[in-house]
C-alpha positions as CSV (number, residue, x, y, z in Angstrom):
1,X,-6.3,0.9,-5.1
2,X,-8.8,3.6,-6.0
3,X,-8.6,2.9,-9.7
4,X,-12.6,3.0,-10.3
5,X,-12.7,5.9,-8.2
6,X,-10.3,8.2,-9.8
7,X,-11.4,7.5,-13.3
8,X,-15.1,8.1,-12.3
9,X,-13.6,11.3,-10.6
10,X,-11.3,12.0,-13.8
11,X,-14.6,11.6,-16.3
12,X,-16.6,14.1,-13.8
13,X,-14.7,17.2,-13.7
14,X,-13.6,17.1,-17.4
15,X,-17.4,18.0,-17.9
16,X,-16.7,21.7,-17.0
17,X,-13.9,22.3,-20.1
18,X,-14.6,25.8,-21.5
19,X,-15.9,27.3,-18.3
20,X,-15.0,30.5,-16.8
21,X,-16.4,30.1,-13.7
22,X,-17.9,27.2,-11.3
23,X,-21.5,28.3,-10.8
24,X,-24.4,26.2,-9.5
25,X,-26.0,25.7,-12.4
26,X,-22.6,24.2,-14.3
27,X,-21.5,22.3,-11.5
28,X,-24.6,20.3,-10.8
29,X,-24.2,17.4,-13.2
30,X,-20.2,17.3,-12.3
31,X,-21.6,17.2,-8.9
32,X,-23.9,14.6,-9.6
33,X,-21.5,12.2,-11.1
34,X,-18.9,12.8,-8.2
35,X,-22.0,11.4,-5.9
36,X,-22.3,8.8,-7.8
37,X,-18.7,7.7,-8.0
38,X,-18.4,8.1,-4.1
39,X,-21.7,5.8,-3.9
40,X,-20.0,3.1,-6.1
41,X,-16.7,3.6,-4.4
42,X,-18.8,2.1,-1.2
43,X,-18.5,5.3,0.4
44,X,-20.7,5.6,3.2
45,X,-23.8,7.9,2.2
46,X,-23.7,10.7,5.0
47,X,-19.8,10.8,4.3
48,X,-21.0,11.1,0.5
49,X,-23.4,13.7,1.6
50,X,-21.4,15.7,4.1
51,X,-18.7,15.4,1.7
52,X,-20.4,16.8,-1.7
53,X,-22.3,19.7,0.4
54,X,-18.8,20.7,1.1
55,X,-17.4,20.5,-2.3
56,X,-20.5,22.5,-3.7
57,X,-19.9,25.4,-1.2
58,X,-16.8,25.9,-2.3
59,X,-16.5,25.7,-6.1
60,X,-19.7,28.2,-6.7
61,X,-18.2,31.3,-7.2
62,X,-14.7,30.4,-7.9
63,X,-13.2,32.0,-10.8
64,X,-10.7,30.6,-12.7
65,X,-7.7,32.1,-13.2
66,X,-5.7,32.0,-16.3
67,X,-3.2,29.3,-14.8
68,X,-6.0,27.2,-14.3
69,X,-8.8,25.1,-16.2
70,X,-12.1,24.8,-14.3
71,X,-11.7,21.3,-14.0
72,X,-8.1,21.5,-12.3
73,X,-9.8,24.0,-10.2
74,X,-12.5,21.8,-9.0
75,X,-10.1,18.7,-8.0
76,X,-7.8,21.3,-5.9
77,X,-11.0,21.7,-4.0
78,X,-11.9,18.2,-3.9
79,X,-8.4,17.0,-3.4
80,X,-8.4,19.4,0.0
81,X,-11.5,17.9,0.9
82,X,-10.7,14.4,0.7
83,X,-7.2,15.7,2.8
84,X,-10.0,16.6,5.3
85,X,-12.4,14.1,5.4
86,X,-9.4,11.5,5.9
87,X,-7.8,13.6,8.4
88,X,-5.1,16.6,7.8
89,X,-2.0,14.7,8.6
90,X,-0.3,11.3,8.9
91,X,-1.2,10.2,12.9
92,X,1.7,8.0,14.3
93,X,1.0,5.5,17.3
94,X,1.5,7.0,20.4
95,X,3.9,4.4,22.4
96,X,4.8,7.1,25.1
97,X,4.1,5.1,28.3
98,X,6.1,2.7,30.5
99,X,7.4,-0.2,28.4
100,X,5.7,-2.3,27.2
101,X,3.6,-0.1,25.4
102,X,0.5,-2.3,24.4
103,X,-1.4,-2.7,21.3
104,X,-4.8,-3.9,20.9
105,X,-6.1,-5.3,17.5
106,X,-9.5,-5.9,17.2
107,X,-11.9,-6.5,13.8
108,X,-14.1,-8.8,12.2
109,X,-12.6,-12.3,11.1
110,X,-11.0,-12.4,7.5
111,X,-10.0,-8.4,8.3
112,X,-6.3,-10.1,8.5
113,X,-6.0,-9.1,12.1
114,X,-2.9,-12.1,12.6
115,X,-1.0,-11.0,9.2
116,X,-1.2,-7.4,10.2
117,X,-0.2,-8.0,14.1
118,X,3.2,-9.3,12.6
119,X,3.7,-6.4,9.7
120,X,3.1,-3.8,12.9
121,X,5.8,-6.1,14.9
122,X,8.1,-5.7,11.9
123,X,7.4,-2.2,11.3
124,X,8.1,-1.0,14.9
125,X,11.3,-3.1,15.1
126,X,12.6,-1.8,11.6
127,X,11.8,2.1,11.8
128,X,11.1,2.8,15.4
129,X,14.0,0.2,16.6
130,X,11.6,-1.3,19.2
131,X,11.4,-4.8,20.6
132,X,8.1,-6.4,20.4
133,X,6.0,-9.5,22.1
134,X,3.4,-10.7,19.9
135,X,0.2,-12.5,21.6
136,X,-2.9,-14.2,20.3
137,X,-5.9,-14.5,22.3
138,X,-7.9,-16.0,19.5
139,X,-8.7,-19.6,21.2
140,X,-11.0,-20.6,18.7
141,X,-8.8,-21.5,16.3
142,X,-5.7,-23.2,17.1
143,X,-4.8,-22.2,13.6
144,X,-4.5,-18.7,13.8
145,X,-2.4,-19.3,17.1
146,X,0.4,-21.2,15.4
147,X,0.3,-18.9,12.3
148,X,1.3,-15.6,14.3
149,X,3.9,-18.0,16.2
150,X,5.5,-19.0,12.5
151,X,5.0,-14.4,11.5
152,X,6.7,-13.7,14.5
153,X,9.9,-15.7,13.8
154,X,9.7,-14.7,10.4
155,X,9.9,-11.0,11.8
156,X,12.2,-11.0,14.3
157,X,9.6,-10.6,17.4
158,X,9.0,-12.3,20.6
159,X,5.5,-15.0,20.3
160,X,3.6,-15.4,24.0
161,X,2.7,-19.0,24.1
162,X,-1.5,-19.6,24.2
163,X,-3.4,-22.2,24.2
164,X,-7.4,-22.9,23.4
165,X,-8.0,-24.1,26.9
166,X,-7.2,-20.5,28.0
167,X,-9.2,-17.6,29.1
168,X,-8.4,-14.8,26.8
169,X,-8.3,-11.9,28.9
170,X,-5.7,-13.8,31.4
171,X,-3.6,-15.1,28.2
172,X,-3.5,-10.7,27.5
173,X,-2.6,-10.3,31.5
174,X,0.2,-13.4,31.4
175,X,1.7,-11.8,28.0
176,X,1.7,-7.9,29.8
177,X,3.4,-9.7,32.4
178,X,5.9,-11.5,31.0
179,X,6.6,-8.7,28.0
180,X,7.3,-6.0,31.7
181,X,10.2,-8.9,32.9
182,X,11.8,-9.0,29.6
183,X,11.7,-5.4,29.5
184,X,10.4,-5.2,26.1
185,X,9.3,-2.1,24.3
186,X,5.7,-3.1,23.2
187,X,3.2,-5.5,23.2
188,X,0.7,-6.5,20.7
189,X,-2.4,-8.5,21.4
190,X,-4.3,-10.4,18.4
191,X,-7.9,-11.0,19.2
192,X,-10.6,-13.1,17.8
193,X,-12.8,-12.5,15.2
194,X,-16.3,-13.6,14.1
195,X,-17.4,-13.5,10.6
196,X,-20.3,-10.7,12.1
197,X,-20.7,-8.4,14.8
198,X,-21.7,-9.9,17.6
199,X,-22.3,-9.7,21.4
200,X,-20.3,-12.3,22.8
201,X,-17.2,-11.0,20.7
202,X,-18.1,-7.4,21.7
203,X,-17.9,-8.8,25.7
204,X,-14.9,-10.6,25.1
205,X,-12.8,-8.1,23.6
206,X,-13.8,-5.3,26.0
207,X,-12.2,-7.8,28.6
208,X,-9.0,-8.2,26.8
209,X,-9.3,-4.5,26.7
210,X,-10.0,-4.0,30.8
211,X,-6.9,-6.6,31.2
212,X,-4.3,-4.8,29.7
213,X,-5.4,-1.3,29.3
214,X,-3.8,-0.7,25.9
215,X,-2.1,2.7,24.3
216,X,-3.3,1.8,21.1
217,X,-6.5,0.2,20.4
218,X,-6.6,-0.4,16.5
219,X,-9.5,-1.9,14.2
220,X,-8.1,-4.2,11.5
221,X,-11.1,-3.8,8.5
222,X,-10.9,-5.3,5.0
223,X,-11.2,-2.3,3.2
224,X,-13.1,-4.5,0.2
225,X,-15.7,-4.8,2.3
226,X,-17.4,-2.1,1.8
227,X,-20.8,-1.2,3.7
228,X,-20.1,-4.1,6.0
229,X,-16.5,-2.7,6.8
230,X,-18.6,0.5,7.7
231,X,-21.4,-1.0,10.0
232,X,-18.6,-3.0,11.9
233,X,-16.3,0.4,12.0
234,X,-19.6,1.8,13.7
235,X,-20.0,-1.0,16.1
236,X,-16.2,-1.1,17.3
237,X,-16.3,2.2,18.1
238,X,-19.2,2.4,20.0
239,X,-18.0,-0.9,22.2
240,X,-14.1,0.1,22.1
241,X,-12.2,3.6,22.7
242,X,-10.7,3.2,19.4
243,X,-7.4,5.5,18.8
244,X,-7.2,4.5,15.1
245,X,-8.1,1.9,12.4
246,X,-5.7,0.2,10.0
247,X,-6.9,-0.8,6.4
248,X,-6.1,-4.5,4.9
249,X,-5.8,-5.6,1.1
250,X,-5.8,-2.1,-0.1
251,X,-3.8,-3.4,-3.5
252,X,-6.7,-5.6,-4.2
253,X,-9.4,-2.8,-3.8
254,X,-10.4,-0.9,-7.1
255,X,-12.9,1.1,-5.2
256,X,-11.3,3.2,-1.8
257,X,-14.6,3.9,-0.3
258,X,-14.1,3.0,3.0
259,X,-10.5,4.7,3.5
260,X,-12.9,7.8,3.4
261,X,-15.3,6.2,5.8
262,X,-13.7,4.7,8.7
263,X,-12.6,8.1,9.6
264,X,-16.1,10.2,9.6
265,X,-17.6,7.3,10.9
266,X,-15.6,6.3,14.0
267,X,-14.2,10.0,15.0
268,X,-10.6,8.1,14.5
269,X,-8.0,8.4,12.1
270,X,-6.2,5.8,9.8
271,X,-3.1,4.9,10.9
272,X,-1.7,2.4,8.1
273,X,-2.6,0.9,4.9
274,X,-1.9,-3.3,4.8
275,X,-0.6,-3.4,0.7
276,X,0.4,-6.8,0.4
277,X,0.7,-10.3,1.7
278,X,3.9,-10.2,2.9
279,X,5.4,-8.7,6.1
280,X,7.1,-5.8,4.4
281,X,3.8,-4.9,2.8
282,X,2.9,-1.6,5.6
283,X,2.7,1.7,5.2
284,X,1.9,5.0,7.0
285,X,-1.4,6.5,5.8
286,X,-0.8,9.8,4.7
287,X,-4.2,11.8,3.5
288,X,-2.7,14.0,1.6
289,X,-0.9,11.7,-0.7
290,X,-3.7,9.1,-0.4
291,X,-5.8,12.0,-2.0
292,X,-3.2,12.6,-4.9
293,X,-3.8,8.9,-6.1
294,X,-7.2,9.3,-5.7
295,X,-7.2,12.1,-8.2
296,X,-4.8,10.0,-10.3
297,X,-2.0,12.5,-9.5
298,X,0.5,9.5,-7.8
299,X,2.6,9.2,-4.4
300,X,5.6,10.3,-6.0
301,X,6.8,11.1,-2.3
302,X,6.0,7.3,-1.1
303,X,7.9,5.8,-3.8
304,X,10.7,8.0,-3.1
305,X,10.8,6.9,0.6
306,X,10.6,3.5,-0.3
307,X,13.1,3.7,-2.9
308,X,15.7,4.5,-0.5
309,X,14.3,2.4,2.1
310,X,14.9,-0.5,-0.6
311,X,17.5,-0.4,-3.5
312,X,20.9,-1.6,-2.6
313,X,22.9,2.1,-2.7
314,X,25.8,0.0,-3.1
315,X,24.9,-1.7,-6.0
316,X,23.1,1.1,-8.2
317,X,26.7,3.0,-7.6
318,X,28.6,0.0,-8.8
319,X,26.3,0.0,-11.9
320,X,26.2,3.0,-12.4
321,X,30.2,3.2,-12.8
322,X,30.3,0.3,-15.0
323,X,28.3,1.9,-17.3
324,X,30.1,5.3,-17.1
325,X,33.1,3.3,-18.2
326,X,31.6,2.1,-21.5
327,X,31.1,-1.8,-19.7
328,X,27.7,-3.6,-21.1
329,X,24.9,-4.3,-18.8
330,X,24.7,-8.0,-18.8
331,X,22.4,-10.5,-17.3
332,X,23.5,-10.6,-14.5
333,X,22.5,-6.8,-14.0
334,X,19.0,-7.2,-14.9
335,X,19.3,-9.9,-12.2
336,X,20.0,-7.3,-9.6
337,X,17.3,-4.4,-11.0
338,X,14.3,-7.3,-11.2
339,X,15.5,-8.2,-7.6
340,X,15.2,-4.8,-6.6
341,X,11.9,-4.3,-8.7
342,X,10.7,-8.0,-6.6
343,X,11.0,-6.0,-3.8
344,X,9.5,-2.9,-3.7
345,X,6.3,-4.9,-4.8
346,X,6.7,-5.6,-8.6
347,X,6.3,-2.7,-11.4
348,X,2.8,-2.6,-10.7
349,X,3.3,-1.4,-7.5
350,X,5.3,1.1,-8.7
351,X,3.0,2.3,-11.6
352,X,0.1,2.8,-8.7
353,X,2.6,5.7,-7.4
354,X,3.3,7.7,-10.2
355,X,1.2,10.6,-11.7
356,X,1.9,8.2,-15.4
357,X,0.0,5.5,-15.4
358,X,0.9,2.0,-18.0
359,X,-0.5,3.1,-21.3
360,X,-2.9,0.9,-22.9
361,X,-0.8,-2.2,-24.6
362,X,2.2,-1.8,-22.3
363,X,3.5,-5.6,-21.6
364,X,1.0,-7.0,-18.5
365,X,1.5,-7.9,-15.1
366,X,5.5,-7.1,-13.7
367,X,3.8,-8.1,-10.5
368,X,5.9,-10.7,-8.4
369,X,4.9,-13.3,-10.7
370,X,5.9,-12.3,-13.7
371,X,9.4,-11.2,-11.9
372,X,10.3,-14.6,-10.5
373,X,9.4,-16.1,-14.1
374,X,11.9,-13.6,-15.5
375,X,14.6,-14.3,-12.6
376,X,14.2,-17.9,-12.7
377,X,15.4,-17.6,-16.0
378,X,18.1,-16.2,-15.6
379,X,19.0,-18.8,-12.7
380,X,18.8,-21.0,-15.2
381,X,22.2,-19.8,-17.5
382,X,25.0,-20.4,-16.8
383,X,27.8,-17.7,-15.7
384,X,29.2,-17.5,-19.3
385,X,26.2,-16.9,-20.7
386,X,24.8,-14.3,-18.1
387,X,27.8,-12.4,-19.0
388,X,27.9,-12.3,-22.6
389,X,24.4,-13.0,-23.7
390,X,24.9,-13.1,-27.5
391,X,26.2,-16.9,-27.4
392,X,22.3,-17.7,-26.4
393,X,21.3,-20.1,-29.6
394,X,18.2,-21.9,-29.9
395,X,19.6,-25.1,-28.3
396,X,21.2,-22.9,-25.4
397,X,17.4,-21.2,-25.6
398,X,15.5,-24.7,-25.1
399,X,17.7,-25.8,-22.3
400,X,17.2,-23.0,-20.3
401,X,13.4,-22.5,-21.1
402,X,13.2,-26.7,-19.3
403,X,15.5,-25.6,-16.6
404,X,13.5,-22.4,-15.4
405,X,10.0,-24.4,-16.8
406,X,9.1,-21.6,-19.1
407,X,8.4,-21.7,-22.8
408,X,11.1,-20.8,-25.2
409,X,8.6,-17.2,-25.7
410,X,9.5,-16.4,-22.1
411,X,13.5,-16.8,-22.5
412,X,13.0,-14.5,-26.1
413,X,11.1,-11.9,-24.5
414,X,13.4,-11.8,-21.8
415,X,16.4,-11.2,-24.0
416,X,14.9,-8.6,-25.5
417,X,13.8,-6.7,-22.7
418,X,17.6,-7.3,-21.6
419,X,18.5,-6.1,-25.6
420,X,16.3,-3.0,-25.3
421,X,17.8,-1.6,-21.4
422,X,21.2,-2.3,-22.7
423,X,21.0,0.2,-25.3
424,X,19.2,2.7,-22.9
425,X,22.1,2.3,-20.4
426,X,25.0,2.8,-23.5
427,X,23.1,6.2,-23.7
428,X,23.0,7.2,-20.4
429,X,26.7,6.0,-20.3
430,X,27.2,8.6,-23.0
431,X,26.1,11.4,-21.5
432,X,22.3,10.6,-23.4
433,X,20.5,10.9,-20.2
434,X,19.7,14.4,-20.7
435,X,19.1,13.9,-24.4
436,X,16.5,10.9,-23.5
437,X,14.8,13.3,-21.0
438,X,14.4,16.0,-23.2
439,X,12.6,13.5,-26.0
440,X,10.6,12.3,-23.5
441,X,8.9,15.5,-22.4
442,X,6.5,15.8,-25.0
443,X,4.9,12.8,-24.5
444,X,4.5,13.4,-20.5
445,X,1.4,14.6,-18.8
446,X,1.0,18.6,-18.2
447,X,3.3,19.7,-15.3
448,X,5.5,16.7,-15.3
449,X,7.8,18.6,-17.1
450,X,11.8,18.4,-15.9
């Protein structure tokens, strides 16, 4: 997400190298271009306007101290004013009511309402230990129905029977019900969608709404929908009392505009970010470090929290012992670290988070793709040859390549991305780390020193 944006936002302020000040008159053009790269970004235009009038009364005047380029001083300043027009600080849901606690999702159809219904269930049950009901009210397609039956077993969470021949305002009241008998913690109602704004839609799910008087009321919007995502944020608000918004398909949108929209437009903040297809794939929308990648400085912190979240503690320790001892990382390691890499998303992922991005001709994809090609692989050995990986011939090469149904390239570049860690993990086993650092520092960006 935000890759257009940030370079666009990258190429404008390096236009003020060798200034000693930010003035009007030097600022202009930079200013200019950043208008233009919010406009592309499908940024809404009196966000865009508000936003750059804000920007400009800042940065003239500013002088540039000796710590500081002119450029680096003009992203601080636009960097806290993207903090601002997103909102200062990460806003949580506010369950505190009798249980069940009930959540409203409304949006337009396509937003991923159903998918993002059952990542909220999972998120709830996994970091605010809640138990959830999950109900859809969407009787116009039986489909949708029976999807977020099959997401709530997958997650864990109670599903509310419905059924197209009911009303959906009194399949909301049943599910409120039956959610207060079983004493669960929170309710969350899926409503229908069309594929525009419309009245009968707008009636329908101000009923729901009446029926079961929800904590949260959330709109679900594709954020790759650009201006449309920003005429329907402007509708929902007006018919619902929104309390936040959650973006959808953020991994598969280049440009970001409307994660700086939704906010200005509907008076209410982003809650979470949809990064994925799977369940896992939610997270907290934090401005601040939503601003850092923006500016292509990374969510060092995210990846952190994730990490920890994710990788098997007692795994990396047990590796990291066997190594200490002078063992060789086999196979059957890398096994373990692509498993690890599967799950928090794929390298790509990953790369989105740090300050570093993949330099140009750096091996493609290491999405989950690419990682179940590798793994499969190494399914496809057998134990002897996991563990000692020298004894792989050509004819051990070609049986493996049929049984994971890879070409014979994959198994060879797969060995030698095994070939190449191994050595990096002798060194570290050596007491190389530090050396390894060290060598890497001049080739990192400014201030990512150790």
């Amino acid at each position: 997400m935000f890759e257009g944006l940030s370079e666009r936002l990258a190429r404008a302020t390096d236009g003020l190298t060798g200034k000693g000040r930010l003035t009007d008159d030097n600022i202009r053009d930079t200013m200019r271009q950043v208008r233009m790269a919010l406009l592309e970004a499908d940024v809404a235009l009196p966000v865009v306007r508000d936003f750059t009038a804000r920007i400009r009364e800042r940065a003239v005047g500013v002088e540039i101290t000796s710590s500081l380029k002119p450029g680096q001083a003009l992203v601080k300043i636009i960097h806290d004013e993207l903090v601002t027009t997103m909102g200062e600080r990460n806003e949580t849901l506010d369950l505190r009511q009798q249980p069940p606690a009930v959540v409203l999702l409304a949006g337009l159809q396509g937003a991923g309402k159903t998918t993002t219904a059952a990542k909220l269930a999972r998120w709830l049950a996994e970091r605010e230990s809640k138990t959830v009901t999950l109900v859809s009210t969407d009787v116009y397609r039986p489909a949708a129905i029976l999807q977020l039956e099959r997401l709530a077993g997958e997650v864990g969470a109670v599903f509310e029977p419905s059924d197209a021949s009911e009303d959906p305002a009194e399949i909301a009241s049943r599910a409120l019900a039956n959610a207060r008998l079983a004493a669960r913690d929170v309710l969350i109602v899926d409503t229908a969608g069309r594929l525009h704004v419309d009245g009968d839609m707008m009636a329908e799910v101000q009923r729901i709404h009446a029926a079961v008087n929800p904590v949260e009321t959330l709109f679900v919007v594709d954020s790759m929908a650009g201006q449309d995502a920003v005429n329907a944020a402007r509708a929902f608000g007006e018919a619902l009392p929104l309390t936040g918004a959650i973006l959808t398909k953020t991994d598969g949108d280049a440009r970001g505009g409307v994660a700086l929209s939704v906010r200005q437009i509907t008076g209410k903040p982003v809650k979470f970010l949809g990064i994925g297809e799977k369940v896992e794939a939610l997270e907290p929308f934090h401005p601040e470090r939503v601003a850092s990648r923006i500016l292509g400085m990374g969510d060092v912190v995210s990846l952190v929290e994730e990490v920890e979240r994710k990788v098997d503690r007692e795994k990396a320790d047990r590796l990291a012992r066997k190594i200490k001892k002078g063992k060789s990382f086999n196979l059957a390691d890398l096994k373990d670290q692509l498993l690890q890499m599967k799950e928090m998303g794929g390298l790509a992922a990953m790369m989105d988070k740090l300050p570093m991005k993949t330099p140009a001709g750096a091996p493609p994809g290491m999405g989950d793709k690419e990682l179940g090609r590798q793994i499969a692989v190494i399914d496809s050995m057998t134990p002897g040859e996991r563990r000692f990986p020298k004894i792989i011939n050509g004819s051990r090469k070609r049986r493996i390549a049929a049984g994971a149904g890879v070409q014979i390239q994959d198994v060879n570049r797969l060995l030698k991305q095994h070939l190449q860690m191994q050595k990096m993990m002798k060194k570290m086993g050596k007491g190389g780390l530090g050396r390894m650092m060290r060598g890497m520092k001049g080739r990192m960006p400014p201030g990512m020193g150790f």
